[in-house]
N, C-alpha and C positions, 0 to 999 in steps of 0.2 A: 390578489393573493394567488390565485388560481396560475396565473403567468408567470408568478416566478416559484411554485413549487414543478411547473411544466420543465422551467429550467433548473431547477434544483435535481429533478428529475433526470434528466438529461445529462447533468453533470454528475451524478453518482453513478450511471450506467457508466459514464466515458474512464471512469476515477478505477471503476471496478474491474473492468476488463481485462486490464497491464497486471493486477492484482489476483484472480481469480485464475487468468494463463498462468503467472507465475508462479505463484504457490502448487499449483496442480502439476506444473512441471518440475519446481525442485522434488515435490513426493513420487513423481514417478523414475527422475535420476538419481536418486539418494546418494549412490556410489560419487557420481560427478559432483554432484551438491557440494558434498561433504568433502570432495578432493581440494574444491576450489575450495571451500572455508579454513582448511587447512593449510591451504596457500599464504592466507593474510596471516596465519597465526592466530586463530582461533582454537580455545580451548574444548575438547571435545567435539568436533567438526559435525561426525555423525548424529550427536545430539541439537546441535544447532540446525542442522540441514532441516532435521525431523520438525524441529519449533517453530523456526525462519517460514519453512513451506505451510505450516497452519495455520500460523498469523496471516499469511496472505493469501491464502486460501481463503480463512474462515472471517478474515477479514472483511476480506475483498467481495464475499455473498451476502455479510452486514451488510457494507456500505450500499449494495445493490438493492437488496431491500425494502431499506430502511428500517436496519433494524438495532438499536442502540445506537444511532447511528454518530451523534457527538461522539460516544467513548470511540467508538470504531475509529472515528475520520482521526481523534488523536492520537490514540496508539498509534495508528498508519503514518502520520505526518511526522512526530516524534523518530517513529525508525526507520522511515524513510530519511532524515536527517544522518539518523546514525549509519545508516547501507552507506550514504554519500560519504561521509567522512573517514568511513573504513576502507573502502574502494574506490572512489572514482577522487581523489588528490591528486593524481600526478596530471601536473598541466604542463608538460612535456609531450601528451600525447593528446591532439584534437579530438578524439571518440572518447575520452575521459571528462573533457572540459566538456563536448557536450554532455554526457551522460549525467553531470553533475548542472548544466543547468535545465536540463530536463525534471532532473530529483529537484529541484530546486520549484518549481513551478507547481509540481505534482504536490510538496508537502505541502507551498501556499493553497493548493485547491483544499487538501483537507481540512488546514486549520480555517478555509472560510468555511465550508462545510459545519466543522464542531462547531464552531459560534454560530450559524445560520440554522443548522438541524436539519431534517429530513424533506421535512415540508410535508403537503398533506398527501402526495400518494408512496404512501410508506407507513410498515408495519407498527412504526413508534406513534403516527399518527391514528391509527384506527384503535391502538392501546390506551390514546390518551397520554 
């Protein structure tokens, strides 16, 4: 058990990183955030930037964690779905296709994640 919460470990550090940079960067570009969400036609941009950048922020320090860390890894994998299907469809251009089978990889880590849990070095495990 010990070996594979080692890699359970391992893979929420790897999961959290793309997550915890991201988030911290759309709250520190707000103005740019919010321009590009405005781009696809999103409603209220500057409030989504502000949402968008928590969720993966405060996500993304869950997941590291381990802390809630099933609910975490499904909201994350869920809208990470959703990021890919708002943005990265035009398969017209190669940096789209991959970006979309990048997204595509990342949400399957978290939905293994929610169904596997934390493991034991993580805050959901010391809680019980």
């Amino acid at each position: 058990m010990s070996n594979n919460s080692a890699l359970i470990l391992l893979g929420r550090i790897l999961l959290s990183i793309m997550f915890i940079l991201a988030g911290f960067s759309k709250l520190m570009g707000l103005a740019g955030t919010a321009g590009f969400f405005g781009s696809l036609g999103l409603p209220a941009p500057m409030i989504v930037a502000v949402l968008v950048g928590l969720l993966e922020l405060l996500g993304g320090i869950a997941i590291l964690i381990g802390f809630q860390t099933r609910i975490a890894a499904l909201a994350l994998g869920v809208f990470t779905l959703a990021a890919t299907a708002l943005a990265h469809m035009n398969f017209g251009d190669p940096m789209q296709v991959l970006l979309l089978q990048k997204n595509l990889g990342v949400a399957g880590g978290f939905f293994i994640l929610a169904a596997a849990g934390a493991g034991l070095y993580s805050v959901d495990a010391k809680r019980g």
